[in-house]
N, C-alpha and C positions, 0 to 999 in steps of 0.2 A: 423509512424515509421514501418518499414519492419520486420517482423517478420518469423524466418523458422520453419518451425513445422518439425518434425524427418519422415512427409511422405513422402519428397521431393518435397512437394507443399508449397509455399508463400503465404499468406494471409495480408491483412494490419489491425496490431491493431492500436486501437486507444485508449480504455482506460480500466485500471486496476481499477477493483474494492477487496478492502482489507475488509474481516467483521471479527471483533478482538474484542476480550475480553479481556482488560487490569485487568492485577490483582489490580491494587491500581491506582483509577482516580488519586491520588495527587501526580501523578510523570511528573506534566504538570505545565505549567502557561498558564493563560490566559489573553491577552491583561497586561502581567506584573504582572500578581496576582496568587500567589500559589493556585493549587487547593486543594480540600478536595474530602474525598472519599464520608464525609456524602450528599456533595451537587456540586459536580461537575460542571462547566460549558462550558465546551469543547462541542465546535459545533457539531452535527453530529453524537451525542452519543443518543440512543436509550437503555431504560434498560441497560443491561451490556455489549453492543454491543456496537463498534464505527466503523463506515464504512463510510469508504473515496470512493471515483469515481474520481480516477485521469486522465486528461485527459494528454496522453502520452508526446505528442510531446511540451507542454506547460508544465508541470508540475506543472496543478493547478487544484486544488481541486473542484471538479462541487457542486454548490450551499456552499459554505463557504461566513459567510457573514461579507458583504466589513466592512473593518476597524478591523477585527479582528486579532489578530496575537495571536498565540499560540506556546510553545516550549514544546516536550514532551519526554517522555523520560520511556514510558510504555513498564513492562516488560507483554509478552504476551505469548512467547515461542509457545507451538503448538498448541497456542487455535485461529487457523484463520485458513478461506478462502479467500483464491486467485486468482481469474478470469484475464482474458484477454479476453477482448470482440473488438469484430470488430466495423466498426462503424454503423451500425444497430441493437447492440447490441446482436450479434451470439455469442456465448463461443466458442475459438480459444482454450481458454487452463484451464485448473481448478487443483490446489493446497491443500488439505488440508493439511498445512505442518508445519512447524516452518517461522519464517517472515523471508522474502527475504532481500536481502543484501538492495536490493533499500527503501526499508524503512525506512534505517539509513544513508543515504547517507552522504559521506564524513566520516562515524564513525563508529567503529566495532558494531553492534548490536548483535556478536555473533550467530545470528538465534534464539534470544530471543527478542530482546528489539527493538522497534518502536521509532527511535530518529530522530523526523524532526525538522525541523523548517518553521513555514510556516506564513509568510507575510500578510498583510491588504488585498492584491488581490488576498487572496486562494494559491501564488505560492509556492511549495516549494525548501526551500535554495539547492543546489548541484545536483538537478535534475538530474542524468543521468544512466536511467537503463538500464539492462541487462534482455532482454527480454527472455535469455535464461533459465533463470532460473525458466523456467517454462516446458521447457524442459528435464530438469537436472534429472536422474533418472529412463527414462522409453526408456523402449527397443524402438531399432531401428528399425521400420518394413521394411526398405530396407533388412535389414541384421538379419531378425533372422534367427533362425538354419532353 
């Protein structure tokens, strides 16, 4: 997917990587089963950390494993990092910010809450970001004073 960065050069990303701190693991299911905060079982979680590597154009989760489905619905507000990486793994763009709309696709997340839905094949339900918003906020260097 085609991405413009505010230099007035094009780059092609390829995948977003998200590292978030959910306040309460038990705002998820997994594979249909509530979680708990005391024991959590949401793939891809590290200590307090859970980091997705989406790959863009697919919208499916790199390394999620097959068969598992998850629905979440963590409030995380501005405790994340947000990359946009090429596909060699170059940083195109970096966020530390409140979560991006694409994190709750199809639903308000506010710029707080991380509400996916995501499939046995890693996919996630509604897929369709806005690569801009990684843009959003920072001066134009065509146009500064």
């Amino acid at each position: 997917m085609r991405f413009s960065k505010r230099t007035s050069e094009e780059a092609e990303a390829a995948l977003i990587v998200a590292e978030m701190a959910p306040r309460y693991w038990e705002d998820a299911s997994v594979n249909g089963v509530e979680e708990t905060d005391e024991d959590p079982q949401i793939p891809l979680r590290d200590g307090d950390l859970w980091t997705l590597r989406i790959l863009i154009d697919e919208g499916r989760v790199l390394d999620w494993p097959e068969g598992v489905t998850a629905q979440t619905h963590y409030k995380v507000c501005d405790a994340g990092l947000y990359r946009l990486l090429d596909a060699d793994g170059g940083v195109l763009a970096e966020r530390d910010a409140y979560v991006p709309p694409f994190l709750a696709p199809g639903k308000e997340g506010f710029g707080d809450y991380v509400i996916l839905s995501i499939g046995p094949d890693g996919k996630i339900a509604n897929w369709d970001p806005d690569l801009s918003w990684f843009d959003r906020g920072r001066p134009d260097p065509d146009h500064a004073p």
